[in-house]
C-alpha positions as CSV (number, residue, x, y, z in Angstrom):
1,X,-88.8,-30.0,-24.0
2,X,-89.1,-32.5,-20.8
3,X,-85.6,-34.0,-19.8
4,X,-84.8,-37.5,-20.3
5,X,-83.6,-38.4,-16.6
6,X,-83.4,-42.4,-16.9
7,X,-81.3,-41.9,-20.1
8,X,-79.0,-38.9,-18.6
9,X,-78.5,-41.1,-15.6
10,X,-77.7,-44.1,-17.4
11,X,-75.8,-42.2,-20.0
12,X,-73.9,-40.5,-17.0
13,X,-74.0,-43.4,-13.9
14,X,-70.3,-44.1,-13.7
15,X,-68.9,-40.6,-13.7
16,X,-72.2,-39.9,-11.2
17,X,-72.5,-42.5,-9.1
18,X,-68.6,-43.8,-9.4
19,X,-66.2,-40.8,-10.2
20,X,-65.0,-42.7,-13.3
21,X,-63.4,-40.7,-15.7
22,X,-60.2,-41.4,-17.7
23,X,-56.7,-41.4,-18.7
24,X,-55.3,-41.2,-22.1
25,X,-52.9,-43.9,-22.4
26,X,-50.8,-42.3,-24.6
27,X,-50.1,-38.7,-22.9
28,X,-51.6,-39.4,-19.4
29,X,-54.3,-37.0,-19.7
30,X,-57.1,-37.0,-17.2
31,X,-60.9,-36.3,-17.9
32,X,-63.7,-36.6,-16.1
33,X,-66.4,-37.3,-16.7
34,X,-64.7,-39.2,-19.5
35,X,-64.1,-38.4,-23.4
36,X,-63.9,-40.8,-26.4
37,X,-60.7,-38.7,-27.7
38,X,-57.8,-37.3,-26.3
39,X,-58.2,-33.2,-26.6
40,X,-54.9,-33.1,-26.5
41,X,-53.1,-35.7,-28.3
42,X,-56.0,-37.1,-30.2
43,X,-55.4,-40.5,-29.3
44,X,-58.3,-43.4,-28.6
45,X,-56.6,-45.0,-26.2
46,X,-57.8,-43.9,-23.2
47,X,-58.4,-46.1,-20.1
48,X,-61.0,-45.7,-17.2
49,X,-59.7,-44.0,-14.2
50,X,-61.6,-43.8,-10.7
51,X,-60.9,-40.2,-9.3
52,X,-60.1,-40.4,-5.6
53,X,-62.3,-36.8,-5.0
54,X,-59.8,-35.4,-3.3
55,X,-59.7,-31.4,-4.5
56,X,-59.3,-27.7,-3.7
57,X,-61.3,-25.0,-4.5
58,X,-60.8,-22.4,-7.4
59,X,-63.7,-20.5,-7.4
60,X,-66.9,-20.5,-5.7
61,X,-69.8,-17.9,-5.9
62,X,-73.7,-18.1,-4.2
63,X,-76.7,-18.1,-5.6
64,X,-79.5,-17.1,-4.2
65,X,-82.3,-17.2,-6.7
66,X,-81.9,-21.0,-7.9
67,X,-84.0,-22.5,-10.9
68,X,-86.9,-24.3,-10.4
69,X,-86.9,-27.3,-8.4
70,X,-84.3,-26.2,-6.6
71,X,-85.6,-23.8,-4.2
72,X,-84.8,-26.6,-1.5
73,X,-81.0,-26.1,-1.6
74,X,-81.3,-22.2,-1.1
75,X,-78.6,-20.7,-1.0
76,X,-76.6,-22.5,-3.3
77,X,-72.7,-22.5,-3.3
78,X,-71.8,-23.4,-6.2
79,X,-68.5,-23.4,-8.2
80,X,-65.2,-24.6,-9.7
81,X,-63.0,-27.1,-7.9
82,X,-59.1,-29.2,-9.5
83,X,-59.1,-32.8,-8.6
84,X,-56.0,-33.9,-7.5
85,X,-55.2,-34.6,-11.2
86,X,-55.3,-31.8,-12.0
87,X,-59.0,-31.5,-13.7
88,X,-61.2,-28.6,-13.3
89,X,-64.8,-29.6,-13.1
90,X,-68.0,-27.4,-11.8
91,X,-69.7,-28.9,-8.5
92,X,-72.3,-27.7,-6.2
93,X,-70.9,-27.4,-2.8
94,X,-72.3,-29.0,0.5
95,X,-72.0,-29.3,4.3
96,X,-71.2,-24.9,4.0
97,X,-71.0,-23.8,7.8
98,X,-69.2,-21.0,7.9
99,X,-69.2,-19.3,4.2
100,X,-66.7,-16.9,5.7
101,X,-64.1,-19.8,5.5
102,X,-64.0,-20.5,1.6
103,X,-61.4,-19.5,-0.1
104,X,-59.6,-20.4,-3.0
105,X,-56.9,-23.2,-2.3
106,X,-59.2,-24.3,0.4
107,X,-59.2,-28.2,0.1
108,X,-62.3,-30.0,-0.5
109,X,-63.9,-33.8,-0.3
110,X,-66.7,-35.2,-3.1
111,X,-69.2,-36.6,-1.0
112,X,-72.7,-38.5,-2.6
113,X,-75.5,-36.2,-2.3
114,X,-79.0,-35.9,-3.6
115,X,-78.8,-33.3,-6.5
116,X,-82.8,-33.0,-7.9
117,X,-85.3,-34.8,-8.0
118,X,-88.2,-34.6,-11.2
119,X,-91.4,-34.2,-9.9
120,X,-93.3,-35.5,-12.7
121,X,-91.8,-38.7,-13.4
122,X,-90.3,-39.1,-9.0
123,X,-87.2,-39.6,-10.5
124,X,-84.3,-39.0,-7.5
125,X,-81.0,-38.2,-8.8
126,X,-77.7,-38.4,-6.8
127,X,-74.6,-37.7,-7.3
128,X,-71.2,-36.1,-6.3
129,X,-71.1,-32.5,-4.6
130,X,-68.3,-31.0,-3.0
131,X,-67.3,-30.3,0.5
132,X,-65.2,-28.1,2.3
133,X,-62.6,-29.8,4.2
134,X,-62.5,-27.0,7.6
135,X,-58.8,-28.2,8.9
């Protein structure tokens, strides 16, 4: 089944092109990209919240055999990084000079990247990846 891209892009614009997630208003939960309902106090009220990008890694791992459309990126470091606030999200990582140098704890920086592109339809998506901060 052919993706959707212009309505995954519009469904997903502000936490792709923005870093807008949320907060829940009630229990100061962050999310991003952003939920309708707290997971953990169940409340509606939650506001948006622009995520500075600001991060370190917790994982990371390389791929080397990426899916299709993809080959471009080869190898791909790819992973798990915490936001300042405290959220977990998983990120493809960029600007990787030295892989010897990631480690966990290893502070990173979102940066706007291209991520694919859809070859039938010449759709270009970008969005967020992360990069290693090398102090």
């Amino acid at each position: 089944m052919p993706r959707n891209l212009v309505a995954e892009n519009w469904r997903l614009e502000r936490a792709r092109y923005a870093m807008v997630g949320n907060r829940c208003t009630d229990c100061g939960a962050y999310y991003f990209p952003g939920k309708a309902i707290c997971i953990k106090c169940s409340s509606r009220e939650l506001s948006d919240y622009v995520f500075n990008g600001e991060g370190t890694i917790v994982e990371w791992t390389k791929i080397h055999e990426p899916a299709t459309g993809f080959e471009m990126f080869t190898p791909i470091y790819y992973g798990i990084i915490e936001l300042q606030e405290g959220v977990r999200t998983s990120v493809q990582f960029t600007s990787i000079t030295d892989e010897s140098k990631l480690k966990p704890g290893m502070k990173t920086k979102m940066v706007f990247r291209k991520l694919f592109s859809d070859g039938d339809q010449g759709i270009v998506t970008y969005g967020f990846k992360a990069a290693p901060v090398f102090e």
